[in-house]
C-alpha positions, -999 to +999 in steps of 0.1 A: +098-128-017+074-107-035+088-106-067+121-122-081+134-088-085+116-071-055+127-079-019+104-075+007+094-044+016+109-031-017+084-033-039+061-008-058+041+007-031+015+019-051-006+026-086-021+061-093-052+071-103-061+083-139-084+111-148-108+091-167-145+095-151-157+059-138-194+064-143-197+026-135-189+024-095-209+036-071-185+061-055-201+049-020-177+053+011-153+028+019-164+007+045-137-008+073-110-033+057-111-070+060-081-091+067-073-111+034-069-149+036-064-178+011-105-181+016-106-147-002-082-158-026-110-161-055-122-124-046-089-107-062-086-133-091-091-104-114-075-075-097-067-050-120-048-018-121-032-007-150-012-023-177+024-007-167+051-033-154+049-015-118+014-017-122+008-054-131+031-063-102+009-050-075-021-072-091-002-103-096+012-098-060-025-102-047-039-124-068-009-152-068-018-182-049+005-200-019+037-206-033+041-182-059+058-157-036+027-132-036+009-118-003-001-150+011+036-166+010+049-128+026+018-130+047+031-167+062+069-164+061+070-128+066+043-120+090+030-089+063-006-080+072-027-074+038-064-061+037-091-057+013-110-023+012-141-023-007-173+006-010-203+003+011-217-014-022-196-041-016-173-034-043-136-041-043-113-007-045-081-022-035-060-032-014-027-025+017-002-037+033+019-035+058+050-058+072+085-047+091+122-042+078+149-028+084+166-001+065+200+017+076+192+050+088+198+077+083+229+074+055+215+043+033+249+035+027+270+035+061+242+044+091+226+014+115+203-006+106+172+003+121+141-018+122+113+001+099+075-003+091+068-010+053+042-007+030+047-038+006+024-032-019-009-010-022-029-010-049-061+008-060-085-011-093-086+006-122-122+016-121-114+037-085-087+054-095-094+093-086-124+085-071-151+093-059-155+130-072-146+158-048-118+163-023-087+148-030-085+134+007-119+117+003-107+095-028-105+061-021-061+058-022-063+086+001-080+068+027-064+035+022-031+052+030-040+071+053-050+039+070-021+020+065+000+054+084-031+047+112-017+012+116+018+022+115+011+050+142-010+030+165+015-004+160+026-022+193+062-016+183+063+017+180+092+017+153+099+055+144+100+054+101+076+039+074+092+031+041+081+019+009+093+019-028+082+033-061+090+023-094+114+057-105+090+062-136+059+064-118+059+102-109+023+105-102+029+075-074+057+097-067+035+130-063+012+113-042+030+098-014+050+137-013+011+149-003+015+126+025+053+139+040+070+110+027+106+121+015+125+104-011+155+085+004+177+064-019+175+039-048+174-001-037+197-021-056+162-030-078+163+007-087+134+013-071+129+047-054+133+042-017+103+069-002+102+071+036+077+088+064+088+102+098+061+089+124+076+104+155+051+129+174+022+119+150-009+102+167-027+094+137-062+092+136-087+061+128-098+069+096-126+036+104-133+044+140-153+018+155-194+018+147-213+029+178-245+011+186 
């Protein structure tokens, strides 16, 4: 489990960006995602992204080491894939995931359950939030989402729906995963807004599409 509170696949999908300028960071392109590990565990020891209970949550997931019920426990007992996006400047943005659920579909309360894709947890650092400058689908959560939808799309089990859950407070979260046609569902028993995406007919496109030599 993710949290004592979350379930799997239940969590806090997300942290928004703020619009403070982030002079610091080199606003360089993301670069393709690495597959996190325990070896990498030392690289997200101080993953930050904001000071909100929904926001501290999505750090501690990453950062918490085996047996502590964070992304490598999920990653072991719940086959969840996680990876680590960082800027052509090596820094480190953030974060995705992505694992499998079911939800019942399409009445949360009486429909089937239907096996689902889920984003876990994503999370963006502090420092990148609304970055780089310029076009909203060039900033750095853009493209980590819209990679995570890639996976979904281009997954061998072709489920139909991707869900994930946002804190009911964090409207800009909210906001942002409406940009990307997810519809609000229903709340968990958490209380956690249930958001989910209709893959069916998208082909999605690689948002890292392999280097040529």
């Amino acid at each position: 489990m993710s949290s004592p509170t979350v379930p799997q696949g239940e969590p806090n999908a997300g942290t928004i960006p703020t619009t403070e300028k982030r002079s610091e960071i080199s606003c360089t392109p993301l670069v393709p995602p690495v597959s996190f590990s325990e070896n990498l565990l030392s690289e997200v020891a101080n993953f930050d992204c904001g000071a909100e209970s929904y926001e501290t949550e999505v750090a501690d997931w990453i950062r918490a080491p085996r047996g502590k019920g964070g992304a490598l426990d999920d990653m072991a007992n719940n086959k969840t894939q996680v990876w680590l996006y960082r800027t052509a400047a090596n820094e480190l943005v953030g974060y995705g995931s992505l694992g499998q659920t079911a939800w019942r579909w399409d009445n949360p309360k009486k429909g089937p359950w239907v096996p689902i894709y889920v984003i876990p947890f994503l999370g963006v650092q502090t420092p990148f939030k609304k970055q780089p400058p310029g076009p909203k689908d060039q900033r750095y959560s853009h493209r980590i989402l819209d990679d995570l939808i890639y996976k979904a799309v281009t997954h061998s089990n072709k489920h139909r729906l991707l869900g994930l859950c946002v804190h009911p407070e964090n409207e800009s979260a909210i906001a942002f995963y409406k940009r990307f046609n997810f519809a609000e569902y229903t709340l968990n028993k958490q209380g956690y807004l249930r958001m989910v995406l209709d893959l069916h007919g998208s082909t999605g496109s690689a948002p890292f599409p392999p280097q040529t030599s």
